[in-house]
C-alpha positions, 0 to 999 in steps of 0.5 A: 638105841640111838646116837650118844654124843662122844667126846675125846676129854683127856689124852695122857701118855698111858689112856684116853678118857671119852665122855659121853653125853649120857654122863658116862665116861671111859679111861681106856689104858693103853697096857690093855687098848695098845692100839691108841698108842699108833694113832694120831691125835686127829683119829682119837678125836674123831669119836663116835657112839651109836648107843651100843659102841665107841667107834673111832672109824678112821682108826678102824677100832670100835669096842662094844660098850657093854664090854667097856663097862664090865671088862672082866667079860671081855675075851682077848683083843685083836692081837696088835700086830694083826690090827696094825696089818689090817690097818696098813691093808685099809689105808694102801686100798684108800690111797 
């Protein structure tokens, strides 16, 4: 597959809305992707698809789409407080 246009469309206090470029759009709740709720709004916006994933690269999340349209497939998540430490490891090796 190639790369899919992503877009951040809408940002509430409880999910994220990315549209993609194939017509396809994903709410993501923040009671089950608690990870958005520690980034900031310049991270959310930086979207990227590759056809097979939604990556925010400068938050270190991505998500399989396949998952993302039949979530009832999906296994447990990273835990938070294990992405939150990986995250604090990342930026202290870049700063």
């Amino acid at each position: 597959m190639s790369c899919i246009d992503a877009k951040l469309t809408e940002l509430h206090l409880d999910s994220l809305t990315v549209e993609l470029s194939n017509g396809e759009r994903f709410v993501l709740p923040f009671s089950r992707y608690g990870y958005f709720r520690y980034c900031p709004i310049t991270e959310l916006e930086n979207v990227v698809c590759d056809g097979y994933s939604l990556e925010w690269p400068d938050a270190q999340i991505d998500f399989e789409l396949e998952l993302l349209r039949h979530p009832e497939r999906e296994g447990d998540l990273v835990p938070l407080d294990k992405w939150l430490a990986y995250r604090e490891k990342v930026r202290q090796q870049t700063a």
